[in-house]
C-alpha positions, 0 to 999 in steps of 0.5 A: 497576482501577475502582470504580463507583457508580450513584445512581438519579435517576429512571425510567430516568436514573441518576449514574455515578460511577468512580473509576479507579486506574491499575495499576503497569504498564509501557509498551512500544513494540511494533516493528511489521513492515511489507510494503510493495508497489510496484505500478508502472504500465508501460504504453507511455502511461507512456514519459515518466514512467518515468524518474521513477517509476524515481527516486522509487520508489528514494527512497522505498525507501531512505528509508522501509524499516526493517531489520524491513520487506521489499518487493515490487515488482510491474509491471503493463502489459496484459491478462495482462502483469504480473509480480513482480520482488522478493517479501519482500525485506529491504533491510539495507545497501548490497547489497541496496539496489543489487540494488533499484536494478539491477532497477528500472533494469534492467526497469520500461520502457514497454511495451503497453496498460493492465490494472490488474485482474492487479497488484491479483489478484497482491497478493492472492496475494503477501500470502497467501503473505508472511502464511504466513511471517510471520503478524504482518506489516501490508501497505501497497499503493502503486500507481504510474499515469498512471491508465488502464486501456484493458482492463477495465471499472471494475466489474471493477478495483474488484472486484479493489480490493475483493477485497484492501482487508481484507488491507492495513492503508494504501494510497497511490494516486500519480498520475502525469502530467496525462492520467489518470482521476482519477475512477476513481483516486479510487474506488478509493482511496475503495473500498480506504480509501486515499490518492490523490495526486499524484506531487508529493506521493509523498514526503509519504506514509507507510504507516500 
């Protein structure tokens, strides 16, 4: 509650004074459920980092998830190539976490060309579909690449970029390799208000 007083000084300029009296109320910390979405690059020019992207993504799930939040794992290459391997998926114990572990051993391989534009379309609907069963749900993105797309045109991926950026409430961009296209990685992390790092710095970030 609040009390308030104004004392006139002049023509258009006034004191304000308040007094504030805190009300008897109790604070709760509100648990927040998370969906967090891996998007990895598997486009042949990621052959030599697949192996630790398979490795970091696996840390990162096992460490970062809590037993209200749930992840999809999408993997991109080409044109048209681009798939959900787990959608909403709740990680509570050691089965679960091996059956993560399987499937990204099993099918996160290099392979053809590059087209960032299907993952981020595919998110949109994922996240459409996860919100319809749990409406209270915050969205993160972490999209995994080398960084070049060789299918689109930079309009059309930051058009995808825009098209979900008010459907996520965190996004990490995580470079990986020495060859990419910082500059469009960097636009899209400054178009979707996320983070770009490199994949040294993968385990420093949080979804907040």
């Amino acid at each position: 509650m609040s009390k308030s007083k104004y004392l006139k000084a002049g023509d258009n300029l006034y004191f304000f004074n308040q007094v504030v009296k805190s009300d008897s109320a109790i604070e709760k910390t509100v648990e927040v459920s998370a969906h967090h979405t891996f998007i990895i690059d598997c486009s042949g020019s990621m052959y030599g980092e697949i192996s630790s992207i398979r490795r970091d993504l696996y840390n990162k799930i096992s460490t970062m998830l809590k037993p209200s939040d749930s992840v999809t794992l999408i993997w991109f290459s080409g044109r048209g190539e681009c798939g959900v391997l787990l959608e909403d998926y709740r990680v509570n114990g050691a089965i679960e976490l091996n059956k993560v572990k399987s499937l990204i051993d099993k099918y996160l391989t290099a392979q053809c060309l590059t087209s960032f534009k299907e993952p981020l379309v595919e998110l949109k609907s994922v996240i459409k579909r996860v919100s319809e069963r749990n409406p209270e749900m915050l969205h993160t993105m972490f999209f995994l690449t080398d960084g070049y797309d060789n299918q689109n045109s930079t309009r059309d991926i930051l058009a995808a970029v825009e098209a979900v950026k008010e459907e996520l409430s965190s996004a990490i961009i995580v470079e990986y390799g020495w060859y990419c296209n910082k500059q469009l990685l960097n636009e899209m992390a400054t178009t979707i208000g996320g983070v770009h790092t490199f994949s040294e710095g993968f385990d420093e970030y949080e979804p907040y």
